[in-house]
N, CA, C and O atoms as a GROMACS GRO file, in nm:
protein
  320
    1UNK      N    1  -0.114 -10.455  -7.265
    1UNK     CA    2  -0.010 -10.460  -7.163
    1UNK      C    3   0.090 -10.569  -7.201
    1UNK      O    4   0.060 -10.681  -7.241
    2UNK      N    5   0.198 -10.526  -7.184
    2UNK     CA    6   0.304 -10.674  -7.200
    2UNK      C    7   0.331 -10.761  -7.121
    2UNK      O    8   0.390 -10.711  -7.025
    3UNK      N    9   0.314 -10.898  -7.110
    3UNK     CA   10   0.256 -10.950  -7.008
    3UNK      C   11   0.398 -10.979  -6.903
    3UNK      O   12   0.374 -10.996  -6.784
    4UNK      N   13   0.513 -10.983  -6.940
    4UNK     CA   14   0.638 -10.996  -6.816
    4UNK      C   15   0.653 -10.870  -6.720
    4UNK      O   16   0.737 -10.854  -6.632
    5UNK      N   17   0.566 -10.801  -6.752
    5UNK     CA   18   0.580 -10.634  -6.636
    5UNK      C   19   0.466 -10.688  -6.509
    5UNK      O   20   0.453 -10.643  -6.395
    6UNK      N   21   0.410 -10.774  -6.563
    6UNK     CA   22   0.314 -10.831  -6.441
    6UNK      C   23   0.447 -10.913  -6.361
    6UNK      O   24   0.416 -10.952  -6.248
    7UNK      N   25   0.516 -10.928  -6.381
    7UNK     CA   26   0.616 -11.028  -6.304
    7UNK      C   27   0.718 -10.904  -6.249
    7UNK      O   28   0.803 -10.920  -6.161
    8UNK      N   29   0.703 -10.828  -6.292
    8UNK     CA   30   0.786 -10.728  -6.154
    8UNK      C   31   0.714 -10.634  -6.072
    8UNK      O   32   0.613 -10.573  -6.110
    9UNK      N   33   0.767 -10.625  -5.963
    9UNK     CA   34   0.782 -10.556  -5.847
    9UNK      C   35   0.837 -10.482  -5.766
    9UNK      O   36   0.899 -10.546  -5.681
   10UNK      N   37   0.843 -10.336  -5.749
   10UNK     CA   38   0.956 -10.257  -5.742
   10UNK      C   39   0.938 -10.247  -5.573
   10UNK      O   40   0.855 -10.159  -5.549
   11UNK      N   41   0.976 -10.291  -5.484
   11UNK     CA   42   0.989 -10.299  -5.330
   11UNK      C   43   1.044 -10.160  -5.285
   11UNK      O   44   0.995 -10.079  -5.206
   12UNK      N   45   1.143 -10.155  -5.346
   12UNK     CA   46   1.230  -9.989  -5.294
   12UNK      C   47   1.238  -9.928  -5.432
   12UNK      O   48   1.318  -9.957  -5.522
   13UNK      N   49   1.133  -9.830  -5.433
   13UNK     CA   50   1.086  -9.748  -5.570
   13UNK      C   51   1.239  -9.596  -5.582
   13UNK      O   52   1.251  -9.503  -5.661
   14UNK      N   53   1.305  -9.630  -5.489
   14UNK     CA   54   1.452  -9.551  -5.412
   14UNK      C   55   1.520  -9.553  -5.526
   14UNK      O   56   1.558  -9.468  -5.606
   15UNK      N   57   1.533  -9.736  -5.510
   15UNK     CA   58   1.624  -9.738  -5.593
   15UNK      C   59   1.601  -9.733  -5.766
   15UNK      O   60   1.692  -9.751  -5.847
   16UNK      N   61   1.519  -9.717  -5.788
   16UNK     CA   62   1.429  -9.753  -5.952
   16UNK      C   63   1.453  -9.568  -5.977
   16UNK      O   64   1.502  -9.517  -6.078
   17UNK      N   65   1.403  -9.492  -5.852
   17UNK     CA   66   1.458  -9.313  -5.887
   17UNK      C   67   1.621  -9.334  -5.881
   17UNK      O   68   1.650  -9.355  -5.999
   18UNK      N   69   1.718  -9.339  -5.819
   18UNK     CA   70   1.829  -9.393  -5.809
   18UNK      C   71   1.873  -9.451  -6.008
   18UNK      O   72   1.975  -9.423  -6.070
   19UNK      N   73   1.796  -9.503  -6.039
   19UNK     CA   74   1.869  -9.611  -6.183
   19UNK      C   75   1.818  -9.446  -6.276
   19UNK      O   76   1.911  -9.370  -6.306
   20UNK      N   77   1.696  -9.412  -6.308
   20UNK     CA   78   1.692  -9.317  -6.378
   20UNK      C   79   1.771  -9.216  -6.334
   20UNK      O   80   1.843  -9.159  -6.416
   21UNK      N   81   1.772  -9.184  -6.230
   21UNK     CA   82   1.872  -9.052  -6.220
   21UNK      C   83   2.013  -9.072  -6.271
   21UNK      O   84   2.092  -8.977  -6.276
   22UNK      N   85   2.051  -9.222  -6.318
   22UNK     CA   86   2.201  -9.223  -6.355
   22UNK      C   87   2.207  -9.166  -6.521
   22UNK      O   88   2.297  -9.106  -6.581
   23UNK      N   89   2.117  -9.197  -6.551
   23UNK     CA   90   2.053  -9.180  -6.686
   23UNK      C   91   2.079  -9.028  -6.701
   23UNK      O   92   2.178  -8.962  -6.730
   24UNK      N   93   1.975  -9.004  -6.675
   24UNK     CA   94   1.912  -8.805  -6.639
   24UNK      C   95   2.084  -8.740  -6.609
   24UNK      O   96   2.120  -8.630  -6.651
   25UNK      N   97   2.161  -8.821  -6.541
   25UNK     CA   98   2.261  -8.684  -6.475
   25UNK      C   99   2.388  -8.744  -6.559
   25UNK      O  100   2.501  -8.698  -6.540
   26UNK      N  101   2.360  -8.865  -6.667
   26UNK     CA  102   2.509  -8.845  -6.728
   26UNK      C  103   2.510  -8.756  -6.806
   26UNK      O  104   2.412  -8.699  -6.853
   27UNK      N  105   2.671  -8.726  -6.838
   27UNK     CA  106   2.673  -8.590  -6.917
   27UNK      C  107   2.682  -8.598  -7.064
   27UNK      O  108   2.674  -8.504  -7.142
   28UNK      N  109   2.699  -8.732  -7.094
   28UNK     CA  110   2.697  -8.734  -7.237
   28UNK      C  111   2.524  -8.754  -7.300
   28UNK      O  112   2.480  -8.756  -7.415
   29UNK      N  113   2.480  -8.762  -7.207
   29UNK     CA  114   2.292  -8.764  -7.224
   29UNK      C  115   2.246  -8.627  -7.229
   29UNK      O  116   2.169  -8.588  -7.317
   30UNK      N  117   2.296  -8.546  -7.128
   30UNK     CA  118   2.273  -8.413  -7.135
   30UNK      C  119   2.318  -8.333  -7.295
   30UNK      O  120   2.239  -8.276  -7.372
   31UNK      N  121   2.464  -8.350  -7.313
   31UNK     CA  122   2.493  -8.319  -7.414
   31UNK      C  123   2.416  -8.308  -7.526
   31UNK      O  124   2.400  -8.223  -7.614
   32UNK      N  125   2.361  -8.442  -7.493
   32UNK     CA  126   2.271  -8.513  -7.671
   32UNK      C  127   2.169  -8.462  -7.669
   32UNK      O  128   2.097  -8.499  -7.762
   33UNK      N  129   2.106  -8.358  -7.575
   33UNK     CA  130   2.006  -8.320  -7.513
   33UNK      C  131   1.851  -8.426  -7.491
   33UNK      O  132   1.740  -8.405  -7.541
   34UNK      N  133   1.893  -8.538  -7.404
   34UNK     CA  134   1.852  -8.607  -7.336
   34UNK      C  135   1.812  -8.729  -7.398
   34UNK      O  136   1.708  -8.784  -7.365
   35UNK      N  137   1.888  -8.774  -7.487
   35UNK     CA  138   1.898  -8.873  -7.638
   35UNK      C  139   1.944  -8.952  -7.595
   35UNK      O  140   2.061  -8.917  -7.583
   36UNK      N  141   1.931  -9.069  -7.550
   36UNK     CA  142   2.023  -9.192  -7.517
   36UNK      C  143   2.016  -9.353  -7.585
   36UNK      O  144   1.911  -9.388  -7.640
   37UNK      N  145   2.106  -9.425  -7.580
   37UNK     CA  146   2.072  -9.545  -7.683
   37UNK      C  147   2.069  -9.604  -7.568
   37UNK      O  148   2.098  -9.566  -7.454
   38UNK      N  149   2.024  -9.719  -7.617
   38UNK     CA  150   1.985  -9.843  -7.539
   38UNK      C  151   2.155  -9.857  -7.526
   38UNK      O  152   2.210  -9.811  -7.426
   39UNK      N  153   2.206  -9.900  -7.594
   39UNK     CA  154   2.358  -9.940  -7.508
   39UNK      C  155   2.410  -9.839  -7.479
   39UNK      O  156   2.527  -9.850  -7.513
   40UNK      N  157   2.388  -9.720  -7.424
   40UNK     CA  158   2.458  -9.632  -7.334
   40UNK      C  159   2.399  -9.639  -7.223
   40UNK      O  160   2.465  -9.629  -7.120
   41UNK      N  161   2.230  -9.661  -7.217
   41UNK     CA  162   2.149  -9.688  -7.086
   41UNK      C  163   2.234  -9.762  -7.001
   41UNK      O  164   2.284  -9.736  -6.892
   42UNK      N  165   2.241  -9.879  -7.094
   42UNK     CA  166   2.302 -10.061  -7.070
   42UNK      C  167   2.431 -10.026  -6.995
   42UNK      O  168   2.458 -10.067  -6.882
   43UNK      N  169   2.499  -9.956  -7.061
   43UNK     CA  170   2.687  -9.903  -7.015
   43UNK      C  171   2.633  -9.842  -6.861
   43UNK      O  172   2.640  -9.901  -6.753
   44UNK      N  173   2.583  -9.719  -6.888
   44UNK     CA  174   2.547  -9.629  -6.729
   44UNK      C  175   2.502  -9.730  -6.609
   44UNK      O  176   2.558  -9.732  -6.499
   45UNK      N  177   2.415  -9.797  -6.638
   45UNK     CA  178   2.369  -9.908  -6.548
   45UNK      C  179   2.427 -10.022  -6.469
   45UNK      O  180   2.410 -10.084  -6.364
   46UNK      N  181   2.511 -10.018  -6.587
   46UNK     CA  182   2.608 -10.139  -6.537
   46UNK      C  183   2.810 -10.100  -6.521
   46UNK      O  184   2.913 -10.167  -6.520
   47UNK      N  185   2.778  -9.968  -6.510
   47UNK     CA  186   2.928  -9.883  -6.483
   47UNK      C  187   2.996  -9.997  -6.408
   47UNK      O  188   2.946 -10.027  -6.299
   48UNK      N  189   3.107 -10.069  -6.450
   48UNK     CA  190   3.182 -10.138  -6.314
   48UNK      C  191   3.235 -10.030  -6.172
   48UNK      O  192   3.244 -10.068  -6.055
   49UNK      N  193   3.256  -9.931  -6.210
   49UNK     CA  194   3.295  -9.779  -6.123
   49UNK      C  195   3.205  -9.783  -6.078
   49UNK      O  196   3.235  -9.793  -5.959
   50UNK      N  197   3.048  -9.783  -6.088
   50UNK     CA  198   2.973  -9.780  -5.962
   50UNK      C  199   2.935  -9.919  -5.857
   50UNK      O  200   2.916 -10.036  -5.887
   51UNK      N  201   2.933  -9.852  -5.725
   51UNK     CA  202   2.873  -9.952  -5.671
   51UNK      C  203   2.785 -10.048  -5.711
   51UNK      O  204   2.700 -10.044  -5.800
   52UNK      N  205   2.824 -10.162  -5.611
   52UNK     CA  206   2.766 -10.317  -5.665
   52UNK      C  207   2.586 -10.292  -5.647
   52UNK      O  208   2.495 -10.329  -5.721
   53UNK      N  209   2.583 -10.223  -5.532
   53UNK     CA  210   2.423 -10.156  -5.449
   53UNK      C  211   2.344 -10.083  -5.569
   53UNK      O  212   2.228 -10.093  -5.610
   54UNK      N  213   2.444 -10.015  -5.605
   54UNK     CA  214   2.345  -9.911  -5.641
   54UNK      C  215   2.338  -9.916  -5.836
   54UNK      O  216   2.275  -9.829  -5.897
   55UNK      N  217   2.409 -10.023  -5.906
   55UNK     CA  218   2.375 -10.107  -6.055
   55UNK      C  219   2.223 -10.151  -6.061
   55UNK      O  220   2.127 -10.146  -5.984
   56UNK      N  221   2.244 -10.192  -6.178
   56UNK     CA  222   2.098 -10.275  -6.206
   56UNK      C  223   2.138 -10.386  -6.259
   56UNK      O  224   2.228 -10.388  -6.343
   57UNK      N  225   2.069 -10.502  -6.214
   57UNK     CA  226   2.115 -10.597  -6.295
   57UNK      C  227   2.068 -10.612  -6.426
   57UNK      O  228   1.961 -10.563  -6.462
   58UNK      N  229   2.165 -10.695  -6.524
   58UNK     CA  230   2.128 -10.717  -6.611
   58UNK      C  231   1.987 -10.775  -6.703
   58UNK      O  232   1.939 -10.737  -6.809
   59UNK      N  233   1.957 -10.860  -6.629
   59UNK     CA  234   1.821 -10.912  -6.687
   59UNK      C  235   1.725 -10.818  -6.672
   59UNK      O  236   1.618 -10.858  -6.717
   60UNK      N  237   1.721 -10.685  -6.617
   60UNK     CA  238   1.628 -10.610  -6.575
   60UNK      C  239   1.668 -10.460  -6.639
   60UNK      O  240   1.616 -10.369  -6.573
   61UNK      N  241   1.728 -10.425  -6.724
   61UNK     CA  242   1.756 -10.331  -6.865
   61UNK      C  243   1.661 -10.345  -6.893
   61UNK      O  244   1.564 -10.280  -6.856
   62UNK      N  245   1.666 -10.448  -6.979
   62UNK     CA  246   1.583 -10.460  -7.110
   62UNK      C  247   1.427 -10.441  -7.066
   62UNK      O  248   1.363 -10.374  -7.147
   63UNK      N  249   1.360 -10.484  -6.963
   63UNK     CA  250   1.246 -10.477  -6.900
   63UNK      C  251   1.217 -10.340  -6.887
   63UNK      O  252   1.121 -10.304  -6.955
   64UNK      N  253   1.281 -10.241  -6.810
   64UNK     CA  254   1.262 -10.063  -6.777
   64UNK      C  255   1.228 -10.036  -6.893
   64UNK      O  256   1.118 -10.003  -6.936
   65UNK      N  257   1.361 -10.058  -6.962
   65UNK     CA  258   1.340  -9.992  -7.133
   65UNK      C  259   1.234 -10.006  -7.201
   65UNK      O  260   1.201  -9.905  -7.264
   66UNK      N  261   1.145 -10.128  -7.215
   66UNK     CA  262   1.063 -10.145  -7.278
   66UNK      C  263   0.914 -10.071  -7.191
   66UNK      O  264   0.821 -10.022  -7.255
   67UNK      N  265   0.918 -10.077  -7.024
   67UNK     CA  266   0.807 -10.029  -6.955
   67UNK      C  267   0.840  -9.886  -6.955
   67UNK      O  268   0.757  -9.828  -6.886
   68UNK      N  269   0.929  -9.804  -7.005
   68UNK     CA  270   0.923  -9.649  -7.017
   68UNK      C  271   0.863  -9.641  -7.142
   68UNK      O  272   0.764  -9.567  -7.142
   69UNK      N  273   0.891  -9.697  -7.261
   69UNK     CA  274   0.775  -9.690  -7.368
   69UNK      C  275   0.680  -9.703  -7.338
   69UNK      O  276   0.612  -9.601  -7.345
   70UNK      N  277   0.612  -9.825  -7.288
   70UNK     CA  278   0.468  -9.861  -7.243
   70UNK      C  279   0.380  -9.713  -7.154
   70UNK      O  280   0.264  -9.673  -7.152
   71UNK      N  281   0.507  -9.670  -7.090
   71UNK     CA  282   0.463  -9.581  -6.966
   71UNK      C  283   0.480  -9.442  -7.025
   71UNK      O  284   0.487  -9.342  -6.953
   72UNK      N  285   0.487  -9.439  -7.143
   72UNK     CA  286   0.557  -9.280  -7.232
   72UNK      C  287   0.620  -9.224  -7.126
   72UNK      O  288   0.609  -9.102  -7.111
   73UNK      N  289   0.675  -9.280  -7.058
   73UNK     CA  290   0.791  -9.188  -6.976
   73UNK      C  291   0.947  -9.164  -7.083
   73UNK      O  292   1.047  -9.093  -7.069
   74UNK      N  293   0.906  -9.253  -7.180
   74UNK     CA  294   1.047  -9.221  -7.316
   74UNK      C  295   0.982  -9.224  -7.432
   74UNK      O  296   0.862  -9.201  -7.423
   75UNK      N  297   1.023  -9.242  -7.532
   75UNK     CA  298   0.977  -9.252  -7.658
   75UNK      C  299   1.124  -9.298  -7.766
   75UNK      O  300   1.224  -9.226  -7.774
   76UNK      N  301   1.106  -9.427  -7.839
   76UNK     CA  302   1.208  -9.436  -7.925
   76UNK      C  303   1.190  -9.303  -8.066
   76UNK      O  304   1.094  -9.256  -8.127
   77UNK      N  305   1.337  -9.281  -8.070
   77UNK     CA  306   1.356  -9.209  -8.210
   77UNK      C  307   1.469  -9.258  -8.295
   77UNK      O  308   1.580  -9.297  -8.260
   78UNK      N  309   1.409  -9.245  -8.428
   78UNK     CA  310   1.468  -9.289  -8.558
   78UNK      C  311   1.635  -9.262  -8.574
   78UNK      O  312   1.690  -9.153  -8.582
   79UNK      N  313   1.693  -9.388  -8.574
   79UNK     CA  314   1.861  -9.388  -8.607
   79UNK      C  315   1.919  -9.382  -8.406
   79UNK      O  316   2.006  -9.309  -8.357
   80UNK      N  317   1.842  -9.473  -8.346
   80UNK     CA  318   1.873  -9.472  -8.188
   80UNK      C  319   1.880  -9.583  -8.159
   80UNK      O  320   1.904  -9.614  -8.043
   0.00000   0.00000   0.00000
C-alpha cells in the first residue's frame, strides 16, 4: 500500500464521481478512446471555466492518479 492514501478521506464520494466523470465525458479522451495523460487529467481538473466547487485541487491530482493504479481502476501505457 502507499502509505499517503492512508492520509485521505473522501467525505462526499459525490464529488470524487463528479472529478472522474470530467475525465470520462471529455471529448478529447473519448476520441483517444479513453487514453489520457496525466497533464490532460491535470488541465480537465483544473479547467479555470469550471466552477471553483466543482475543480480539484491541486495537491490532490497527483494522489487519484497514483490510487487509480493502485486500485486498477487505470493502468499506465507506454509513450503516456
Amino acid at each position: 500500500m502507499i502509505p499517503f492514501l492512508h492520509d485521505i478521506v473522501i467525505l462526499k464520494p459525490d464529488w470524487l464521481a463528479t472529478a472522474i466523470s470530467f475525465a470520462l465525458d471529455d471529448a478529447e479522451t473519448r476520441q483517444d478512446y479513453g487514453l489520457i495523460s496525466f497533464e490532460r487529467l491535470n488541465y480537465i481538473w483544473h479547467d479555470p471555466k469550471r466552477k471553483k466547487k466543482n475543480g480539484m485541487k491541486p495537491v490532490y491530482t497527483a494522489s487519484f492518479y497514483v490510487s487509480w493504479n493502485v486500485f486498477d481502476l487505470s493502468y499506465r501505457v507506454a509513450g503516456l
